[in-house]
C-alpha positions as CSV (number, residue, x, y, z in Angstrom):
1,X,-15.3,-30.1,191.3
2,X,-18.4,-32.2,191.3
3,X,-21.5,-31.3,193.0
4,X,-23.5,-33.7,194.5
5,X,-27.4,-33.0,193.3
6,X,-30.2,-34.7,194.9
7,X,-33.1,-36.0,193.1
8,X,-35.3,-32.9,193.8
9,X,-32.6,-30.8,192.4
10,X,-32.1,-32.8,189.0
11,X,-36.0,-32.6,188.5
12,X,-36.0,-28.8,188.9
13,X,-33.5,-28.2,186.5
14,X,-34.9,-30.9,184.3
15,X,-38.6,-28.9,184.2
16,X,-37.6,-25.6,184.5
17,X,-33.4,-25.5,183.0
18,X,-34.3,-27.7,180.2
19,X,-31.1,-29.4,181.0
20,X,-30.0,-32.5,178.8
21,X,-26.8,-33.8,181.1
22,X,-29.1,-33.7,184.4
23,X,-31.8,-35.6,182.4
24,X,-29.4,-37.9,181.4
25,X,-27.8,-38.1,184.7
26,X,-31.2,-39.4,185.9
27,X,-31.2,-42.8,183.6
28,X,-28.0,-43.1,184.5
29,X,-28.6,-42.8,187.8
30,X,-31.7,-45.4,187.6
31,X,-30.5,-47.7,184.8
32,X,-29.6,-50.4,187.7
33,X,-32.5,-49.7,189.3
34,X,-34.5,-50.5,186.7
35,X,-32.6,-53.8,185.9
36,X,-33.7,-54.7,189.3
37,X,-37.0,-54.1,188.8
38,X,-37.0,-56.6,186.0
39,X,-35.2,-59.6,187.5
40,X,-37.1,-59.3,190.4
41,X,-40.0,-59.7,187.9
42,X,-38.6,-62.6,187.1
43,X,-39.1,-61.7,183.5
44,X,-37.8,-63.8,180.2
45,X,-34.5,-63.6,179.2
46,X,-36.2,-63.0,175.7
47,X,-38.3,-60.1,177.1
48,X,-35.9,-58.3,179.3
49,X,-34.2,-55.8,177.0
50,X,-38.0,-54.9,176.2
51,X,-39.0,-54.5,179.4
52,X,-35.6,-52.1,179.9
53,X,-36.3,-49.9,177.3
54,X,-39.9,-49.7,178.6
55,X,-38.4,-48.6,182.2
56,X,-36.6,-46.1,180.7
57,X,-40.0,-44.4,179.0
58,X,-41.4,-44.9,182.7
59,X,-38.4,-43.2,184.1
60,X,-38.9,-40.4,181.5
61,X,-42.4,-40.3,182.4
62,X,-42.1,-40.4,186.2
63,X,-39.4,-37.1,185.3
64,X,-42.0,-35.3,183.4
65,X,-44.9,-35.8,186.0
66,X,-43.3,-35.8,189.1
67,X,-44.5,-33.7,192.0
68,X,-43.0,-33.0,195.2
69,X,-46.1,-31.7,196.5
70,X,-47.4,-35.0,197.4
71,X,-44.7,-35.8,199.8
72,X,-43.0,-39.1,198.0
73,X,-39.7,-39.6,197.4
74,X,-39.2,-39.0,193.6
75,X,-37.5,-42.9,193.9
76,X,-40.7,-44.1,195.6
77,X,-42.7,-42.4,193.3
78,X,-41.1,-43.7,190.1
79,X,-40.9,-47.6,191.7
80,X,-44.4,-47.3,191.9
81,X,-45.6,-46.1,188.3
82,X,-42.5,-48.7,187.0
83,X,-43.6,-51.7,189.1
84,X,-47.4,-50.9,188.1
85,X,-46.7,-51.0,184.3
86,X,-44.5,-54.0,184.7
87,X,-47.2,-55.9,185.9
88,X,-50.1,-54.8,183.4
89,X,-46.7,-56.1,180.4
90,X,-46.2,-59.3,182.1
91,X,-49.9,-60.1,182.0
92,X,-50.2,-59.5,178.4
93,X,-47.4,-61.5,177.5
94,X,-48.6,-64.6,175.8
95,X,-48.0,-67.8,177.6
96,X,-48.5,-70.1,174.9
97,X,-49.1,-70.6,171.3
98,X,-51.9,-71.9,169.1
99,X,-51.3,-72.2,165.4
100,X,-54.1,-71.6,163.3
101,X,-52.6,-73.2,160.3
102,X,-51.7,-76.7,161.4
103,X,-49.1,-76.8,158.6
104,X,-47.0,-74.5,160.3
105,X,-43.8,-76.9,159.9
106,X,-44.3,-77.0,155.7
107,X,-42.6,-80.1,155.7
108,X,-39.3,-78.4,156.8
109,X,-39.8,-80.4,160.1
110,X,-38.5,-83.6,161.0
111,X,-40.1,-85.0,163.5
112,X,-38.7,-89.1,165.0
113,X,-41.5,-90.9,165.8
114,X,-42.1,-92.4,168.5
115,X,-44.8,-94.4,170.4
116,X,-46.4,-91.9,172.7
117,X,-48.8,-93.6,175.2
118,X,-51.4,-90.1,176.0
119,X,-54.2,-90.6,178.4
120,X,-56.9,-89.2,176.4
121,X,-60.0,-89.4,179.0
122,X,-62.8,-88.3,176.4
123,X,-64.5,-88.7,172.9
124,X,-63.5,-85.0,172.3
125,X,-59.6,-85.4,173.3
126,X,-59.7,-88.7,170.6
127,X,-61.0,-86.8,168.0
128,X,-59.0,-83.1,168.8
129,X,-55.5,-85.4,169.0
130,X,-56.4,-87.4,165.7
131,X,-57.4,-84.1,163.9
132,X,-55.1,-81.6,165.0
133,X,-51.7,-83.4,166.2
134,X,-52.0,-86.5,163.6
135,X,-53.8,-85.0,160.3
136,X,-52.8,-81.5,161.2
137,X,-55.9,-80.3,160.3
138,X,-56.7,-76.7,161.4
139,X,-58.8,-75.4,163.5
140,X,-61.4,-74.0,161.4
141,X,-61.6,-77.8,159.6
142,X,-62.1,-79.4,162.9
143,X,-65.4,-77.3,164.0
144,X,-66.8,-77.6,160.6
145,X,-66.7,-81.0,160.9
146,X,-67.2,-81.7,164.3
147,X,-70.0,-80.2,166.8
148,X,-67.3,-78.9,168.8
149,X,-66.9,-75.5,169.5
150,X,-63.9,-73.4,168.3
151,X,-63.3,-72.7,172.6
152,X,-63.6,-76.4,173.7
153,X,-61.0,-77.1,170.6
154,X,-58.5,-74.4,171.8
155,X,-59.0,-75.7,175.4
156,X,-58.6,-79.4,174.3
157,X,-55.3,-79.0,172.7
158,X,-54.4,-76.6,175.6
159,X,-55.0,-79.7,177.7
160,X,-53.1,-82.4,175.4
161,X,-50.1,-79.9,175.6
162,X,-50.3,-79.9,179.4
163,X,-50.3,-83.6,179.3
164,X,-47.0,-83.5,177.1
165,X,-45.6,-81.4,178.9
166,X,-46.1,-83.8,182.1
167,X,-44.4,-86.7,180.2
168,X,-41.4,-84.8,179.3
């Protein structure tokens, strides 16, 4: 015989039965759901298993606080707290990297080279490119013996790596 239990139903015997297969019934019941939710974030392949396992603790959490005095749906309810902490992940992802040890290939790279015709527009750009990308110097080495400071450094090779990135 099976029963067909609504949402409100699963909650109350989740708070007040203690009852493991209607708690699990609910992430099976929202494991698609929640799949959703991340490709719709259009979220890294890398990061999506991450960001699954974190909408299952949502899910657990929307269970736990979940109150159908404030006339929501419990799926409203839990779309809202999932798609909330989704967001506040995906901005703390990092987009890019900066290596503060420019050695960070220890000569296990093997790099072809090629001539590479950059538009450096400034003094700064020259001497960031020469340091960092040709002597692999670190950052640290570069403001000591430069009057640049460490933030226009980060934001110079942030802007060379743009310009690769435009000439690949």
């Amino acid at each position: 015989m099976n029963l067909v239990m609504n949402d409100y139903e699963l909650i109350y015997l989740i708070h007040a039965e203690h009852d493991e297969l209607a708690l699990n019934f609910m992430f099976q019941k929202y494991h698609k759901f929640i799949w959703k939710q991340v490709h719709l974030m259009e979220i890294e392949k890398k990061e999506q298993d991450d960001f699954h396992q974190e909408g299952n603790l949502m899910l657990h959490k929307a269970i736990k606080t979940f109150n159908t005095d404030k006339n929501k749906t419990f799926t409203r309810y839990f779309e809202l707290i999932l798609k909330r902490h989704f967001y506040q992940l995906k901005k703390t992802l990092p987009t890019y990297y900066l290596f503060e040890n420019a050695d960070f290939c220890q000569e296990r790279c093997y790099i072809e080279e090629e001539p590479v015709y950059l538009s450096l527009n400034s003094n700064l750009e020259q001497t960031v490119y020469e340091k960092y990308f040709i002597n692999r110097e670190t950052i640290q080495d570069i403001e000591i013996t430069t009057s640049y400071s460490r933030k226009q450094i980060y934001n110079t090779i942030f802007r060379i790596k743009e310009k690769y990135k435009i000439m690949i």
